[in-house]
N, C-alpha and C positions, 0 to 999 in steps of 0.2 A: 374589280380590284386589280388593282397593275401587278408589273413583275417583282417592281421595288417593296410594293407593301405584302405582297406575301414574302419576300427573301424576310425583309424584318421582324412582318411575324412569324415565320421560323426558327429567326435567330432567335427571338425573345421567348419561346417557349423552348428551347436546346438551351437556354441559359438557366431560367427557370428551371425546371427540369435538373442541371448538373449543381444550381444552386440547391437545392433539395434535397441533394446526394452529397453534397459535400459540406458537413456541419464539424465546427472544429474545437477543440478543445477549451477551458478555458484558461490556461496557462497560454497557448497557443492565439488566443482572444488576448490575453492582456499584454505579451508582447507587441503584436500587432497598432496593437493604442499607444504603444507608447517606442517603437519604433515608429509610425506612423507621424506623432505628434512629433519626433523629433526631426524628423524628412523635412516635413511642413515648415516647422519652424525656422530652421534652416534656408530654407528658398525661399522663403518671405523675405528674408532678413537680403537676400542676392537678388531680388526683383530687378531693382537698379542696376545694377553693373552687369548680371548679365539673364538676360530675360526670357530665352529658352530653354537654358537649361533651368533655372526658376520655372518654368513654368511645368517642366517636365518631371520635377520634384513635388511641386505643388499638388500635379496629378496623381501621383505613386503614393505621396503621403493621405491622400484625402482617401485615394483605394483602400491602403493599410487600416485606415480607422475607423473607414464603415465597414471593412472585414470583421476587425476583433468588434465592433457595435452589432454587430447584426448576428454574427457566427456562423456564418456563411459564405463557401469560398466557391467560387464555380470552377477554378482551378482545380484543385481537390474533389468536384463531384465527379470533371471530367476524367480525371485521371482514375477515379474508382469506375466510372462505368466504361472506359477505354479494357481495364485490370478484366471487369467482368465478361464482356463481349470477346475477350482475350480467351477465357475459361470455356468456353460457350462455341467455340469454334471448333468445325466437324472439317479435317482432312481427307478430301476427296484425291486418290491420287491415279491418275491412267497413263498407260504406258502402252506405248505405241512401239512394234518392232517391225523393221523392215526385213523380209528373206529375197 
């Protein structure tokens, strides 16, 4: 196995993993669908005249809508397990004096 396919499967299990951890409401789900749907719709409609940022709408929108479909945000998980490993942190402190 190369360097490239263990980096990815790393990523892919830190993602998994922060997906797991980050499940979200569903008021928070149905914004998302319908923020999402209206990104979407929108940069469809701009493909033509101007095509990266359509495309870059295209992509945020599709994010948003499989967020509130699925109810799972890895944003959200990472930031709760960033929060917890935060709590989890032991202060070692040494102090060095010169005479």
């Amino acid at each position: 196995m190369g360097i490239i396919e263990q980096a990815v499967d790393t990523m892919k299990v830190k993602l998994d993993d922060a997906c797991e951890q980050g499940t979200i409401t569903s008021s928070e789900r149905m914004l998302s669908v319908i923020a999402g749907g209206f990104i979407l719709g929108y940069s469809l409609k701009k493909v033509i005249k101007k095509p990266l940022t359509a495309l870059s709408g295209v992509t945020l929108g599709g994010a948003l809508i499989a967020r509130g479909i699925t109810g799972k945000c890895p944003v959200t998980g990472a930031i709760h397990q960033a929060e917890e490993e935060e709590r989890n942190l032991t202060l070692i402190e040494r102090r060095y004096f010169e005479k």
